[in-house]
Structures are given as C-alpha cells and as structure tokens.
N, C-alpha and C positions, 0 to 999 in steps of 0.2 A: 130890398123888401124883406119881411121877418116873417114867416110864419107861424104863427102862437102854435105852442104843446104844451105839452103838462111835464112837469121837471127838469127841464133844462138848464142848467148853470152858465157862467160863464166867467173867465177874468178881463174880457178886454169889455174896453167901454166904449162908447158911440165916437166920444170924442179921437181916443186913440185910432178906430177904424178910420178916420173920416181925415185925422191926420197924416195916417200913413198917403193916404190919396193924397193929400194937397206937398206934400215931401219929395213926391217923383216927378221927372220930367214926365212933358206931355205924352211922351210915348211909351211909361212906363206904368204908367195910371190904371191902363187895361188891367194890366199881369196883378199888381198890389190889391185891386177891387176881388178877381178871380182868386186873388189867395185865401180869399175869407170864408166863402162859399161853403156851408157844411156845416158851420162854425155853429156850436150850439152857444146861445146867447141869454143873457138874462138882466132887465134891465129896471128901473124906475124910471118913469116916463108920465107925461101929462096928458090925459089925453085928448084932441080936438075938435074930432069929427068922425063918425061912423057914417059911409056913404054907400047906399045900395048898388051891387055890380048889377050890368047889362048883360043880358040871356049868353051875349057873346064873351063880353069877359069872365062871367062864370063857366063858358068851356075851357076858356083859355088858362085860367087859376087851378081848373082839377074840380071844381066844384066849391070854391068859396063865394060867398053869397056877400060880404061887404068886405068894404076897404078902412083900416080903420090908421086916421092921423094922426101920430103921437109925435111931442116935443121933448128933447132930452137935455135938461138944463135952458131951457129955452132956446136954442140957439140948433142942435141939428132935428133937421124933422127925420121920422122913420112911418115908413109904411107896413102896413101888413095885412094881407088876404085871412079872412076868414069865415068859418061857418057860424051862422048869428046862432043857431040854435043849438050848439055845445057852447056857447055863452051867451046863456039868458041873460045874465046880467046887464050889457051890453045893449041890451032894449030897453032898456029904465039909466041908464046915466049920462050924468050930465057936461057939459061940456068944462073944461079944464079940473077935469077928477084927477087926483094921482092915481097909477094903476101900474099892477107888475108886468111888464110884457116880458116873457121869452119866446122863444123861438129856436128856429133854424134858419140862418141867412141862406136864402136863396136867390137873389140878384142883387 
C-alpha cells in the first residue's frame, strides 16, 4: 500500500518491486516485501476506483478517509490510503485518468 505526499521521488518501479517478490523462494518473500518499506516512491499510474473507508478502517489507516485503486502498466494494481480533502481533486475524476501517485510504501 503507498501513501500519497507531496515530493517524493523514486528509481524503482512497481514492476521491479513486485519482481523482486516473484524471484525468492516462498520463504524469502516476507524479508524481499519488508525491504521496501520506507521506500519513497513516485509513480504513473491509471487510476480505478476511489472507495470510501469504514469508521473502522479509517482508525486503522491514521485517519484516511478513502482507498484509492491504481493500475501500473495495466498489469500490477497499487493501493493507497488517503485524505480525500488534501485532494479535492479526487472528487471530480474519472475512472481510468492517468495520475502521478507518490508515496511512502508502507505495506
């Protein structure tokens, strides 16, 4: 999961994360995911669906208010918790927008 900020860079792409995963044995999967963690990220992405969190999952997030599905070359999805109202934007568009996500990988 990414959570959007403002200026985040990054050199590694969705695909290479997501390869290093499919590269280890099954019991090394864990460790290669936990390496990322921190990672500031910055990506182009499509995006699919902005979906309202539950009273509960917005404790559980810290306070983010939606979930938002984005497609990275069509093929890896990425999730990311956020606050709809430091992006207004985000309430008016439409489904498969291109749009810049960054982040921090947090799980």
């Amino acid at each position: 999961m990414v959570v959007l900020c403002v200026g985040c860079r990054s050199l590694f792409t969705v695909g290479a994360i997501v390869n290093t995963g499919r590269i280890r044995t099954l019991f090394q999967r864990d460790a290669a995911r936990e390496a990322y963690l921190g990672l500031k990220v910055h990506w182009a992405v499509t995006l699919f669906d902005v979906i309202e969190l539950s009273e509960y999952s917005r404790k559980r997030t810290g306070g983010a208010t939606h979930t938002l599905s984005a497609r990275f070359k069509k093929f890896e999805v990425i999730l990311a918790d956020v606050y709809i109202e430091r992006f207004p934007r985000l309430k008016t568009i439409h489904e498969r927008t291109p749009i810049q996500m960054s982040g921090t990988i947090a799980s």
